[in-house]
Structure formats: structure tokens, C-alpha cells
C-alpha positions as CSV (number, residue, x, y, z in Angstrom):
1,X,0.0,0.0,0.0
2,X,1.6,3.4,-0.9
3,X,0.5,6.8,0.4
4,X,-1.5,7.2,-2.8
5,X,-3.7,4.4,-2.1
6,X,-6.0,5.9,1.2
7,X,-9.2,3.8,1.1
8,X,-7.9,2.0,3.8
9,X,-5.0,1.0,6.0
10,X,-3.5,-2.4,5.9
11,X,-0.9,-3.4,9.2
12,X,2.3,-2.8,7.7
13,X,1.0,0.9,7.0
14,X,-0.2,0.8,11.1
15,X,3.5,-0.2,11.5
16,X,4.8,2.7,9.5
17,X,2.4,5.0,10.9
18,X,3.5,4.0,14.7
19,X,6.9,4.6,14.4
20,X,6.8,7.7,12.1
21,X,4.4,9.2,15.7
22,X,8.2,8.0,17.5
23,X,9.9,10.3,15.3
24,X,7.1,13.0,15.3
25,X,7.2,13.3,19.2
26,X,11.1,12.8,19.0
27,X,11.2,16.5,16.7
28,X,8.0,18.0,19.3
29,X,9.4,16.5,22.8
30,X,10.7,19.5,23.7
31,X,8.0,22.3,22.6
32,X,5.7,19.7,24.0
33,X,7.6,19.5,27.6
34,X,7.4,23.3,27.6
35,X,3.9,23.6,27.5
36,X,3.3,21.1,30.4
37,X,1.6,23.4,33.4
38,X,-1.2,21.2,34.5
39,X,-1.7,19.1,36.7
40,X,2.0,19.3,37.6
41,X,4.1,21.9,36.1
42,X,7.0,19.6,36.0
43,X,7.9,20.0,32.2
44,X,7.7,15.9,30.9
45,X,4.9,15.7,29.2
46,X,6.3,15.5,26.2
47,X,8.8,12.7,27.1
48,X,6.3,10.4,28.8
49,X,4.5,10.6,25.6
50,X,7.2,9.6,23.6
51,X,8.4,6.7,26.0
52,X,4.8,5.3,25.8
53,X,5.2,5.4,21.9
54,X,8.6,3.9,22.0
55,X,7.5,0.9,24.4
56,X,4.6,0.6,22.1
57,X,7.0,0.4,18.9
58,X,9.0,-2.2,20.8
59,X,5.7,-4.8,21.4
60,X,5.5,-5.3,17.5
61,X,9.1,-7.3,17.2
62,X,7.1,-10.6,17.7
63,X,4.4,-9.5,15.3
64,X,6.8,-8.4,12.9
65,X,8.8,-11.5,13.1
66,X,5.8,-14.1,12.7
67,X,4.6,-11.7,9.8
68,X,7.7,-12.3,7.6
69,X,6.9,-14.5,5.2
70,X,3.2,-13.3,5.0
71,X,2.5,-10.3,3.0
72,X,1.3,-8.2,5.6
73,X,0.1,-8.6,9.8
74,X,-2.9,-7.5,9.8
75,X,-4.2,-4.7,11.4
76,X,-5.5,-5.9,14.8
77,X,-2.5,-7.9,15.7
78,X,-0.5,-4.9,15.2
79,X,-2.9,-2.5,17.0
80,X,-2.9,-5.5,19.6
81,X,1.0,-5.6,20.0
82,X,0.5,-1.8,20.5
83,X,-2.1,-1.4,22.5
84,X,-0.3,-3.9,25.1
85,X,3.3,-2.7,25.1
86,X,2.1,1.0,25.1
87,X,0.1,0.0,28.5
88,X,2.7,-1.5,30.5
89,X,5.4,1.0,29.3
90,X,2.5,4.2,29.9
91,X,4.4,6.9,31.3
92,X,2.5,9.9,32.8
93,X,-1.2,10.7,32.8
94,X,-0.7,11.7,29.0
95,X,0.7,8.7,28.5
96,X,-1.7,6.5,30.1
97,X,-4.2,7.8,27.9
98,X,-2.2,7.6,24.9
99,X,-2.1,4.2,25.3
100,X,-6.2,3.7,25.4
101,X,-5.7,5.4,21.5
102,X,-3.8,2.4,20.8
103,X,-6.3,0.0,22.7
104,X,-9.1,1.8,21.2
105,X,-7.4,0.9,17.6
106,X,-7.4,-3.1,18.8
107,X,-10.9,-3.3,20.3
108,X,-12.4,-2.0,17.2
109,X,-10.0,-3.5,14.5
110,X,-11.9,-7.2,13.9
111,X,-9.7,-7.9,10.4
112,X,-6.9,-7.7,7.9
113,X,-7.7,-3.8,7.0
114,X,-8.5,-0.3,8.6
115,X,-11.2,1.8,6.8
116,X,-13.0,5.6,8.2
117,X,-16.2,3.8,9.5
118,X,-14.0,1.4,11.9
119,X,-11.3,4.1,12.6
120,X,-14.1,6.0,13.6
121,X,-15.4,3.7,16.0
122,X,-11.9,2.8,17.6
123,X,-11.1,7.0,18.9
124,X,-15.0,7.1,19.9
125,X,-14.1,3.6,21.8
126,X,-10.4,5.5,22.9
127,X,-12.4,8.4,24.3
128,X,-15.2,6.0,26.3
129,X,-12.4,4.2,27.9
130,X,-10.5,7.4,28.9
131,X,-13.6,8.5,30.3
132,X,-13.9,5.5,32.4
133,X,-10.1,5.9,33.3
134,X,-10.0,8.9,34.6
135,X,-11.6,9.0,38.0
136,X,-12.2,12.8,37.5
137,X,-12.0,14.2,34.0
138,X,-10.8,17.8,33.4
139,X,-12.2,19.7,30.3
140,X,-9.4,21.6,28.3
141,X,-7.0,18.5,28.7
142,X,-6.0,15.6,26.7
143,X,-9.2,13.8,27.4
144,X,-11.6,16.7,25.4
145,X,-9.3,16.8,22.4
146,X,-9.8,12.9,21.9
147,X,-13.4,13.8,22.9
148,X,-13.8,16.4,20.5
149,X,-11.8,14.3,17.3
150,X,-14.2,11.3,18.0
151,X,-17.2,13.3,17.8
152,X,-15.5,15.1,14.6
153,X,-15.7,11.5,12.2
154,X,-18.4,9.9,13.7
155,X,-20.7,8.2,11.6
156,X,-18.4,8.3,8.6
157,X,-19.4,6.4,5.8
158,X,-17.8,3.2,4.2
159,X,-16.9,5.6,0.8
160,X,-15.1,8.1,2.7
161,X,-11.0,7.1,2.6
162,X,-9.1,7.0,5.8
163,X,-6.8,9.9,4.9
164,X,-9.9,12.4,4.4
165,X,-11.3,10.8,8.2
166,X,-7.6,11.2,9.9
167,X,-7.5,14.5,8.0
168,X,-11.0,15.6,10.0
169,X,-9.6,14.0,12.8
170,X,-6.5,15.8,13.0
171,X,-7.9,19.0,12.2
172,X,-10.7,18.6,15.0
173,X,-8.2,17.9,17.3
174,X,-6.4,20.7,16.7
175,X,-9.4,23.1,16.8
176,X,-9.8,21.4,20.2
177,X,-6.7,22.3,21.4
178,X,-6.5,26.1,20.5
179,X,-9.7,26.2,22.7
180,X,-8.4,24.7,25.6
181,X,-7.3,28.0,27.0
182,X,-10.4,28.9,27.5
183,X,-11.4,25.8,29.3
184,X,-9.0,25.4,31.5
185,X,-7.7,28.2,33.8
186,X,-4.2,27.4,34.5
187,X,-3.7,27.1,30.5
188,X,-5.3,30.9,30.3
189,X,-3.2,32.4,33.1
190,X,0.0,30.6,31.6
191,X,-0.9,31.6,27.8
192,X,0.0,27.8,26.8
193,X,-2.3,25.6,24.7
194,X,-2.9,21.8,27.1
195,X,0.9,20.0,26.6
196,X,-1.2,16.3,26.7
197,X,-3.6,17.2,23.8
198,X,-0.8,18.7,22.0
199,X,1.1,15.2,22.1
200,X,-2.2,14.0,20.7
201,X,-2.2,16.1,17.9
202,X,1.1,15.7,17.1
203,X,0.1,11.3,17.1
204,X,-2.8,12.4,14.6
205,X,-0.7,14.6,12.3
206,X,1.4,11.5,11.9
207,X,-1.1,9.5,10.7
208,X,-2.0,12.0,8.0
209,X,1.6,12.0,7.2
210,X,1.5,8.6,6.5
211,X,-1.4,8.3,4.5
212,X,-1.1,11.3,2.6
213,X,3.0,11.8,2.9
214,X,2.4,15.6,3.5
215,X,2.9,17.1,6.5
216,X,0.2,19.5,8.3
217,X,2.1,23.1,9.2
218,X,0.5,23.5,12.8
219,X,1.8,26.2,15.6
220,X,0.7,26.2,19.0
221,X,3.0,28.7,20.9
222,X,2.3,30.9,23.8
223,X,0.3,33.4,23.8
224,X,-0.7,36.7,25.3
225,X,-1.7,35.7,29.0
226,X,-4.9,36.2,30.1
227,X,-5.9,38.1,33.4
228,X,-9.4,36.9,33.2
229,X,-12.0,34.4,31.5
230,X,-15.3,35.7,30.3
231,X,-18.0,33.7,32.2
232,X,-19.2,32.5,28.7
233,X,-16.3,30.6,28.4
234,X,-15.2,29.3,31.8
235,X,-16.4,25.8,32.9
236,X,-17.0,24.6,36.3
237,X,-13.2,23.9,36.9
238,X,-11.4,26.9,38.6
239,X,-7.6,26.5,39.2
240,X,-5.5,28.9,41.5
241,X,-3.6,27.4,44.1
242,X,-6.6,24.4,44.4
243,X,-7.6,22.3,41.5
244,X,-11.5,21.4,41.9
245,X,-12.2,18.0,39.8
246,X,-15.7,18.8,38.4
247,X,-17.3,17.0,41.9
248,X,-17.4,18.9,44.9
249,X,-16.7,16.3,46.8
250,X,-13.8,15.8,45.6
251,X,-11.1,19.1,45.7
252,X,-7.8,18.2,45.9
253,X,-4.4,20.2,45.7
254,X,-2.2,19.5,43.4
255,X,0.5,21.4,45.0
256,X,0.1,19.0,48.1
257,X,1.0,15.5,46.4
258,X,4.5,15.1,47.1
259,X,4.8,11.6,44.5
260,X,3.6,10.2,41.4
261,X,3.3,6.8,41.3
262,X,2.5,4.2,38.3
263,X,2.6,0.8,38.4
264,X,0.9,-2.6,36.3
265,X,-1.4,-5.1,38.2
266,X,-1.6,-8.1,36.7
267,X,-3.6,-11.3,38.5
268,X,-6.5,-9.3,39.3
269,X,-10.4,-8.9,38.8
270,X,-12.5,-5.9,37.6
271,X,-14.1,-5.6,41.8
272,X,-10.7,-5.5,43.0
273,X,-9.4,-2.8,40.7
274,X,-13.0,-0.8,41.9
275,X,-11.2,-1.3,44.9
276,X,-8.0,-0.2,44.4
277,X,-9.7,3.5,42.6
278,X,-11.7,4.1,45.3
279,X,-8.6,4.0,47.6
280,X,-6.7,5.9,45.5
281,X,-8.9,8.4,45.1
282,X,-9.4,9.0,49.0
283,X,-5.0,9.1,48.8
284,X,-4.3,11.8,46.4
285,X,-5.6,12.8,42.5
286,X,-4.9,12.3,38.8
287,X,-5.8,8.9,39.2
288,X,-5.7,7.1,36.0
289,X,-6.1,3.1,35.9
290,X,-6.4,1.5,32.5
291,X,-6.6,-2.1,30.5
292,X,-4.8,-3.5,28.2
293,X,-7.2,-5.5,26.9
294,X,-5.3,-9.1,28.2
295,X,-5.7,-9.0,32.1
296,X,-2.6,-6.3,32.3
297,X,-3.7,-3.0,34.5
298,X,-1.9,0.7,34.3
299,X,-1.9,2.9,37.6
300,X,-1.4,6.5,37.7
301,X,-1.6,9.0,40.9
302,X,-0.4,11.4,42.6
303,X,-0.4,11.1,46.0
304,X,1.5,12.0,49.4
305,X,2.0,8.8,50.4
306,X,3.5,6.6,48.0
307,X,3.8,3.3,50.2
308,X,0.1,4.1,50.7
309,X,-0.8,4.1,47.0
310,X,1.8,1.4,46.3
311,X,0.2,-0.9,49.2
312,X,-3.4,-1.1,47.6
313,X,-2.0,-1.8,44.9
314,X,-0.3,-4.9,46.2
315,X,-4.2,-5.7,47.8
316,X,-5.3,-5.5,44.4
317,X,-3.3,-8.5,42.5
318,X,0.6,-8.6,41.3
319,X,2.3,-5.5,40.9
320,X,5.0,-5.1,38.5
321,X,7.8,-1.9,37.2
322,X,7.1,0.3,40.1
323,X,7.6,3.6,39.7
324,X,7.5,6.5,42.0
325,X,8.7,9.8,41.2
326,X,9.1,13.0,43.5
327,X,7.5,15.5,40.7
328,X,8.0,18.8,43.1
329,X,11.7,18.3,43.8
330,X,12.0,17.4,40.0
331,X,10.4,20.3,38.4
332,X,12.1,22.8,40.8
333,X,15.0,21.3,40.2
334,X,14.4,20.9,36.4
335,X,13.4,25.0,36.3
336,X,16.9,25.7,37.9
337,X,19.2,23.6,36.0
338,X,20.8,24.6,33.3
339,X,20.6,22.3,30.2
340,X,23.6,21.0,28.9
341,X,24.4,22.5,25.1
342,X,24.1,20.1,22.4
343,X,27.6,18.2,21.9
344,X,28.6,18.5,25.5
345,X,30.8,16.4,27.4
346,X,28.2,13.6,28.9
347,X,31.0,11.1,30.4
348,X,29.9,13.0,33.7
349,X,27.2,10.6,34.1
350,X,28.0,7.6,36.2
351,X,26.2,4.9,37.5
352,X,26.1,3.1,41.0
353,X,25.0,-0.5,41.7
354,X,24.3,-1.9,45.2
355,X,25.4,-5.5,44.9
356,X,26.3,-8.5,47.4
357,X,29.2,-10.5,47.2
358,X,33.1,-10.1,46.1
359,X,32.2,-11.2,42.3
360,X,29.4,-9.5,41.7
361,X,31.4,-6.4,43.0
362,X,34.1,-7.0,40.3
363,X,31.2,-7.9,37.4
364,X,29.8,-4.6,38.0
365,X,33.1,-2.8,38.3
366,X,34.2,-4.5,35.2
367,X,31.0,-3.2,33.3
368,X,31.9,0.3,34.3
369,X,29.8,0.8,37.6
370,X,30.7,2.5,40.8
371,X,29.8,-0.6,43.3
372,X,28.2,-0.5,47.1
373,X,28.7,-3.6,48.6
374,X,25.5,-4.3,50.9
375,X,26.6,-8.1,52.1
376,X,25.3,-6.7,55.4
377,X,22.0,-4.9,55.3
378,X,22.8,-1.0,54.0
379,X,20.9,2.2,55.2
380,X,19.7,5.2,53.5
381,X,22.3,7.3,54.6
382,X,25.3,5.2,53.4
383,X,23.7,5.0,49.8
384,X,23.2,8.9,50.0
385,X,26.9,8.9,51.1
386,X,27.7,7.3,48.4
387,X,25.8,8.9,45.5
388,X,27.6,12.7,46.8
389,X,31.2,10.3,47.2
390,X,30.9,10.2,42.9
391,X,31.1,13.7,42.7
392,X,28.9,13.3,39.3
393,X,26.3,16.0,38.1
394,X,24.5,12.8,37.0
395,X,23.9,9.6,39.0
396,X,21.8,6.6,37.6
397,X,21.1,4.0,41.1
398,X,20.8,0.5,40.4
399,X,19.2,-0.3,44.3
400,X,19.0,-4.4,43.2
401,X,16.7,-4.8,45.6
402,X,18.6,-3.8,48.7
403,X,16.4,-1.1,50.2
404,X,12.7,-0.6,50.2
405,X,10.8,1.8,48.0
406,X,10.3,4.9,50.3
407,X,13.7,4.8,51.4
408,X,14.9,5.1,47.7
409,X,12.2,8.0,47.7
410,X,14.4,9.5,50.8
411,X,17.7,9.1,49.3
412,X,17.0,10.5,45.7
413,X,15.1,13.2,46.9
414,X,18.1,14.2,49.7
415,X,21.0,13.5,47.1
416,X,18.9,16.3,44.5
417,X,19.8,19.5,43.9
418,X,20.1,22.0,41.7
419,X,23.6,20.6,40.2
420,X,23.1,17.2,40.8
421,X,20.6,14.9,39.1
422,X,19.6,11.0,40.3
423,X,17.9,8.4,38.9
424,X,16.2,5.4,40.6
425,X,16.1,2.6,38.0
426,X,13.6,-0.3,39.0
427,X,16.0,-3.1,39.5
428,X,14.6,-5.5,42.3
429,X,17.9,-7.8,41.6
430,X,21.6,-8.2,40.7
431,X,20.3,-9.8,37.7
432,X,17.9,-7.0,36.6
433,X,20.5,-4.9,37.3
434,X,23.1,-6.7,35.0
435,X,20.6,-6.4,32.3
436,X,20.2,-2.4,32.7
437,X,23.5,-2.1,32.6
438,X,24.3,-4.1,29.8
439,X,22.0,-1.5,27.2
440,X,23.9,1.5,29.4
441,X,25.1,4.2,26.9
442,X,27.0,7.4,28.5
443,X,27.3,9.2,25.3
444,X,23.4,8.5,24.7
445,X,20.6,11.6,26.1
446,X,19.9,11.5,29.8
447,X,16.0,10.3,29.2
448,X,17.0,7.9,26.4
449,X,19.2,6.2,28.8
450,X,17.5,6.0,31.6
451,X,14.6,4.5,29.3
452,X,16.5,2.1,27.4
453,X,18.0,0.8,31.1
454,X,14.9,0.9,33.1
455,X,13.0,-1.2,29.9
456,X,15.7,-3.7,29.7
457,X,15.4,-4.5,33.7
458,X,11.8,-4.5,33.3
459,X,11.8,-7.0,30.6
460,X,14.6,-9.7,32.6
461,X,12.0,-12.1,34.9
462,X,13.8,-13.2,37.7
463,X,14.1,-15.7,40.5
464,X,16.0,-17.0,43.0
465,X,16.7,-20.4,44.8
466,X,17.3,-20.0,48.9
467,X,16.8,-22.3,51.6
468,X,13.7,-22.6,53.8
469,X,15.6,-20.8,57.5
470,X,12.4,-22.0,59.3
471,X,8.8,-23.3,59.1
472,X,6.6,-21.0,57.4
473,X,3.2,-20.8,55.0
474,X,4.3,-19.6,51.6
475,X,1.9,-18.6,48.6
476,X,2.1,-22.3,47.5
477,X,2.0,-24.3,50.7
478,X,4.2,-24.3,54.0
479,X,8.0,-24.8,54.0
480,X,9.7,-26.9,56.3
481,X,13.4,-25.9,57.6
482,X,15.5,-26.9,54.5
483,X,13.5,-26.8,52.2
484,X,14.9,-25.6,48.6
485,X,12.8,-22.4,48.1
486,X,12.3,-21.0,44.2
487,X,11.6,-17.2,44.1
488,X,10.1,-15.4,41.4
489,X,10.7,-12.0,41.9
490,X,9.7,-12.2,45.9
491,X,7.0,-14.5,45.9
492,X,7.8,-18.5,46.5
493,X,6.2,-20.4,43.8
494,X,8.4,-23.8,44.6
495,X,9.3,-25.7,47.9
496,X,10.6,-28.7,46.9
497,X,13.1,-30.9,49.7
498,X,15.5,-31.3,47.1
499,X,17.4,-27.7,46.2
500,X,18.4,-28.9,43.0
501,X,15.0,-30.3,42.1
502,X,13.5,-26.7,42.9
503,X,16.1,-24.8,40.8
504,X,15.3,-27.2,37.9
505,X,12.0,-26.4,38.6
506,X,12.4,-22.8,38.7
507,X,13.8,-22.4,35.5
508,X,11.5,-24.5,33.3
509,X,8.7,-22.5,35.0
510,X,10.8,-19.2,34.3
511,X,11.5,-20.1,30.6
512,X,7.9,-21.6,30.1
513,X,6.7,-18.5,28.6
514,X,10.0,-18.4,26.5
515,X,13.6,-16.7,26.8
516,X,16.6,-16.4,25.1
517,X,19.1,-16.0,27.4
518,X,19.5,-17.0,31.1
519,X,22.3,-15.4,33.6
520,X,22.5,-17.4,36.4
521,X,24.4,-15.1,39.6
522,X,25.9,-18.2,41.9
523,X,25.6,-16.9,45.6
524,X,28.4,-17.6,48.5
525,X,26.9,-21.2,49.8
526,X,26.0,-22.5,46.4
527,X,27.4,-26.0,46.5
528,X,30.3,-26.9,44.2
529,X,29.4,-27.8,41.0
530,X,25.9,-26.5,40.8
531,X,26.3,-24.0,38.3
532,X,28.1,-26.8,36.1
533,X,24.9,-28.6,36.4
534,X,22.5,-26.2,35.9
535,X,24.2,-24.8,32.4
536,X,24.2,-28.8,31.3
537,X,20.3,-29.0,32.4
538,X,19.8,-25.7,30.5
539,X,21.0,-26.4,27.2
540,X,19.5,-30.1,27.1
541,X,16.3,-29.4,28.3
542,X,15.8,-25.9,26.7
543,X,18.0,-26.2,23.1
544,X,18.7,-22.7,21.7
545,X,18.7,-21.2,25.2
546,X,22.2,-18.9,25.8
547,X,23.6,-19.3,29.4
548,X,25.4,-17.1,31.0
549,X,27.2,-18.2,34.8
550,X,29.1,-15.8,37.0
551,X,30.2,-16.2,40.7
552,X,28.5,-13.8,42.3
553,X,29.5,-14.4,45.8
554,X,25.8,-13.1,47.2
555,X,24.9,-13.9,51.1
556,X,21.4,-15.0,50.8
557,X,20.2,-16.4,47.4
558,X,21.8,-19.7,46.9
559,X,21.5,-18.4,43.2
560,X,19.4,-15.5,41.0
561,X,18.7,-16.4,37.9
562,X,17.2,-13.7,35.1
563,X,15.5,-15.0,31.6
564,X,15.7,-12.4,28.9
């Protein structure tokens, strides 16, 4: 299908039209970031949207692969592959609802082809299941210009080609957006257009691109501020210092959340995600939960209490790439630092791993990482210590699981300032952390890095093999003292007398779901020869499987094990 040929969209042109929306955000990150005021001012809207694209971009590999020697995938497994990888890598409220575009795409898409009546019907679908995401939707946001290009094409007839409906749609949106001023106060006192629906125009545009392969001139820039809304004009929301959602039972500050915090649930059912909104709504705002479609959940707030918001999750079924992010510190911080010009020195960033044992201290050091050795348990205050000790503008942590989530929160948020910069990436073992650093690329942009890391540690399942200390009730029966215990990530899903049996076990559970390479991390009491074993068991009863063994040295973990 070529550009010249819109009747309809076929899934290699969905394909095309994904990644070109990569690029387009890529070129509009930037303008896009500047224009984030609401509900934080904390200038990222542009780059969550663009990380949510990216991860969706990265779900079609499989598709792609199967689709080779076909002439084309068709359209619903690509806007399937999309819809789920843009879900569990949904960054940001924008972000979150950027993905329920791409889900909106796969519930409507029933074949090989995408024509204007069923295009139609997936943003009208998109902006019902943003609706029922957001637990208090704001007019002159992200959520109206979806609103607003749904109701533009609906009803479009069969005859109409997809390039005049995304044209309609793309122009709606826009129309949208220039009104959102006048909607929402904090846009009209900052003279700034909403940064989220911008993002969604710029994802719109694209797809005209593609069909058409001319690009739409648009310009949303600041404008004169505004002192005052006529009372034609202004809705029910009213921002100052308070944001009021619509309900007036429901005001919250925005200005008094301390945390945003994202998460997936997996393992779950629709009354216990009920559940888990109601509680976070009672704990802070912008809450945002959405489906993928498959059983998968995305969690947005914002919330003072992020071990609260983090603890119903865990209620509410499996929780997995945790995220928490200290938004005020950041976007202080962020208006205060200086950006560093294009070309610039960038071997200043370094990176820090909290490991166990003598040889995982030397296979980090080897890969370039300053180490902190935490055989014995380690406190906040030596990792702070340790973070200033590097004397780098630019820290990225790999924790690997040695400290709990809100004492991360305290360290980052201490070790901040206006010339220093940390990350947290979400590494909940030596073995995620070995993966993160593996994709690590100093001369690459701070974000990209930081992305690239954080996505390759999110996709590394791991487990562990330790011995039973005591009696105890696990998630899959009780443990007796002995007992060979296999961890996946930190829940025991095998007790099994034998050690060795329950490693063996562990893997062909880990590598059920398929893998392509296993690291196995051998800790200080693993007995001699076991790793010896283990490779042998590997490659006979999993053929094509890579396997990599270190000595890791660990105290603990008899052995980690991560499946990539």
C-alpha cells in the first residue's frame, strides 16, 4: 500500500504509521515539555509521551517476526502488539491515555484492514475508555481533544477514505486544542495551549503523514496571558492554588502530592481494581487506571504517600515496574538547572549498583559501575553517602533490591539538587541490574538512557533459589526448615526438599513462557558444581537457550537467575 492508495489502511502501513508518531514526538518532545503546566508543572509531558510510543514500537518485534513470510500482519495484531506494550510502558497521565488510542485501535479492529467507518469507532471507543479511566476528567486537557476528534468523524461512511477521516480527525483535534485556554484556567493564566492534547495532535498529524505523505504546518505557541475568563467561556473547573475536579466532593491540591506513582497489576479482577480506585482516590488525584485489553492493569496517581498508593496496589493483585517519582523536587529542580548545550561532554554521568558478594562487585566494576557492597544490610544514609562520594552531576542507582521503595524516595530526593541529578532505576535484583547495565550508553541523552536501562530491567524475569531458615506458609504451601525455596521475583512459587530439584524447577517455569538467554548469579553457599549442572540442564532441556554463569559471591540467594 503506498500513500497514494487511502481507502484504507493495511498493518504494515499501522507499522509505519507508529513509528513515524516515534519520530514526530522525537522533533515535538521538547515544545511539547514546555507547554506542560497542568496538573504538575514539571515539564515531561512530552517525554512520557514519547516513552509510551517507543514501548509501544517495541511490542511489535514478535508480530513483525511471525509476519515475515506473509505479505502483511494485519491490522488488529499490530494494533494488539501496540495497545499492550504501550500499556505496560505508559508513562505519565498523557501517556496512560495515549495508550487507550492504541487500545481503542485493537478493540475496534476485527480484520486484515482499517477503513473511516472502523477508525471512527476505535477513537469514539479510545475516548469511552479514557472516560472511564479517569476517575475525575478535566475539560481543556488531553481527554476533550480525543473527545472532540471522535465526535468530529463519527458516523463516517464506508466511501469516505481514511486519509480524508484522519485529516477531519486531525484537524478537529487541533481546533480542540487552541480552545483549551479557554477551558482550562491554568492554561489561560500561563498563555500555553494543554501539553497532553498537544502530544495527541502531534500522534494524529502523523497518521496523515503517512497516508497522505504531507505534513500538516500546525503552531501552538504561547500566547498573550490572560488576566481573566469571560464567564461564557469558563467551565466549572477553577484553578489557583486548588484544583476542583468537576465533583465537589472531591477538591484536591495538586500542590500538596508530594509523589507520582505508576505501576501494572496483573492477577487481578475488575471488583478489585473498583477497589483499588476508590482507595486511590481518597489518597491523592490524577488517578488514572487502565486495561490493556489481556488482564494487564496501568496505575497513575499522585499522592502524598506513596507506600500508601503502592500498598493497595499490592491488595489489588501482582504488581510489577514500580515507579515513584518526586514530581516537586524534580520540576524545581528541572526550572533551575541549566541544560547541557548540544555536543557537550556527557561522560559526567556515572552509574552506581548496590550489589552482594566479592564477584558481583568486580562484574559490575568490570561493566563500568561505581559498586556499594551491601553483604550486610545497608541504610539510606550510606547510599546517600555514596551517591555525593561520585562527585557526578548525573547519578543513575541501580538499588538491586537492597532497600525498600520509600527509602529510595528519601535518598533521591536528599542527594537532589540544583547541580546534581539522580535516577532510581527499577532493578529488584543483581540480575535486573546486569541487564540495565548491559544497554547502558553514556554518550546517549539522559531520558534515552535512563529508558532504554529501566525497559531492559523491566523485561529480565527473575528468580531465586534460597533455603527454607524456618517453618513458614508460603503462597504455594508451608515450607519446612531446608527446604529448597524458588523465588520469582519475591513470591515462592516452589518448595521442593531437594534444592536442586526446585532450581530445575524454577527455570523450566521461568522459561515456560520463553527466553533467550539465562544469567544465572551463583551466591556464596552455592554448593560446588551447581552451576556446572544447571548450564548442562539448560541447554538439554531448553535447546537454543544462551547461558550465561558468573560467581557472584551473594549472602542469601543460593543463586538469581534472570530470563531475557
Amino acid at each position: 500500500m503506498t500513500p497514494e492508495d487511502t481507502s484504507r489502511m493495511d498493518g504494515r502501513l499501522l507499522v509505519v504509521w507508529a513509528r513515524s508518531s516515534v519520530r514526530a514526538l522525537e522533533e515535538q518532545r521538547e515544545s511539547i515539555n514546555a507547554l506542560n503546566v497542568f496538573p504538575v508543572p514539571d515539564s515531561d509531558t512530552g517525554t512520557n509521551l514519547l516513552f509510551t510510543m517507543r514501548a509501544a514500537v517495541s511490542a511489535l518485534d514478535d508480530v513483525l517476526t511471525a509476519s515475515r513470510d506473509t505479505e502483511s500482519p494485519g491490522v488488529r495484531q499490530v494494533a494488539i502488539a501496540l495497545a499492550r506494550g504501550s500499556v505496560v510502558g505508559a508513562r505519565g497521565n498523557s501517556g496512560v491515555i495515549l495508550s487507550q488510542v492504541l487500545r481503542g485501535l485493537a478493540e475496534a479492529s476485527t480484520g486484515e484492514f482499517l477503513d473511516s467507518p472502523t477508525f471512527a469507532t476505535a477513537l469514539r471507543m479510545a475516548s469511552n475508555l479514557v472516560s472511564d479511566a479517569v476517575s475525575y476528567p478535566v475539560e481543556g486537557t488531553i481527554v476533550t481533544v480525543l473527545r472532540k476528534a471522535a465526535d468530529a468523524i463519527a458516523g463516517t461512511a464506508q466511501e469516505v477514505s481514511i486519509a480524508d477521516t484522519a485529516i477531519a480527525a486531525a484537524d478537529a483535534a487541533a481546533q480542540a486544542l487552541e480552545r483549551t485556554p479557554m477551558q482550562l484556567d491554568v492554561l489561560g493564566q500561563a498563555g500555553v495551549v494543554d501539553a497532553g492534547g498537544y502530544g495527541l495532535v502531534v500522534v494524529l498529524d502523523a497518521l496523515v503523514q503517512t497516508l497522505t505523505g504531507a505534513q500538516t504546518p500546525r503552531e501552538f505557541g504561547r500566547f498573550e496571558r490572560r488576566t481573566q475568563l469571560s464567564r461564557s467561556t469558563r467551565t466549572t473547573l477553577s484553578i489557583g492554588t486548588d484544583s476542583t475536579h468537576g465533583d465537589a466532593a472531591h477538591t484536591h491540591t495538586h500542590a500538596g502530592q508530594d509523589f507520582e506513582v505508576m505501576y501494572l497489576v496483573s492477577q487481578t479482577t475488575a471488583p478489585a481494581i473498583d477497589t483499588l480506585r476508590a482507595t486511590l482516590d481518597e489518597l491523592g488525584d490524577s488517578v488514572v487506571i487502565v486495561s490493556d485489553g489481556s488482564g494487564a492493569w496501568s496505575v497513575h496517581v499522585h499522592c502524598r504517600d506513596a507506600g500508601a498508593a503502592v500498598e493497595a496496589g499490592l491488595a489489588a493483585g501482582q504488581l510489577h515496574q514500580i515507579r515513584i517519582t518526586s514530581f516537586l523536587v524534580e520540576s524545581q529542580q528541572r526550572a533551575e538547572r541549566p541544560r547541557a548545550p548540544v555536543g557537550a561532554d556527557r561522560r559526567s554521568r556515572g552509574v552506581l549498583a548496590v550489589v552482594s558478594g566479592e564477584g558481583a562487585a568486580e562484574l559490575f566494576e568490570g561493566e563500568g559501575a561505581v559498586v556499594l557492597r551491601s553483604d550486610d544490610a545497608i541504610t539510606r544514609g550510606q547510599l546517600l553517602g555514596a551517591i555525593r562520594k561520585m562527585q557526578r552531576p548525573e547519578v543513575l542507582v541501580l538499588p538491586n533490591g537492597a532497600l525498600p521503595v520509600q527509602e529510595l524516595i528519601a535518598v533521591s530526593a536528599a542527594a537532589r539538587d540544583s547541580e546534581h541529578e539522580v535516577h532510581l532505576l527499577a532493578t529488584s535484583s543483581m540480575v535486573q541490574g546486569l541487564a540495565a547495565l548491559a544497554v547502558h550508553d553514556p554518550a546517549r541523552d539522559s531520558d534515552d538512557d535512563v529508558f532504554t536501562m529501566s525497559e531492559a530491567a523491566a523485561a529480565t524475569r527473575w528468580g531465586s533459589l534460597r533455603i527454607a531458615s524456618e517453618r513458614a506458609l508460603t503462597y504455594v504451601g508451608t515450607c519446612e526448615p531446608g527446604d529448597g525455596l524458588g523465588l520469582v521475583g519475591h513470591e515462592v512459587i516452589v518448595i521442593d526438599p531437594d534444592p536442586d530439584a526446585a532450581v530445575r524447577r524454577l527455570i523450566d517455569l521461568l522459561l515456560r513462557t520463553g527466553g533467550e538467554l539465562v544469567t544465572l548469579v551463583l551466591g556464596a553457599r552455592a554448593p560446588e558444581g551447581m552451576g556446572s549442572e544447571l548450564v548442562g540442564y539448560i541447554e538439554q532441556r531448553h535447546p537454543g537457550v544462551e547461558v550465561m554463569m558468573y560467581e557472584g559471591g551473594q549472602v542469601g540467594d543460593l543463586l538469581q537467575l534472570g530470563v531475557e
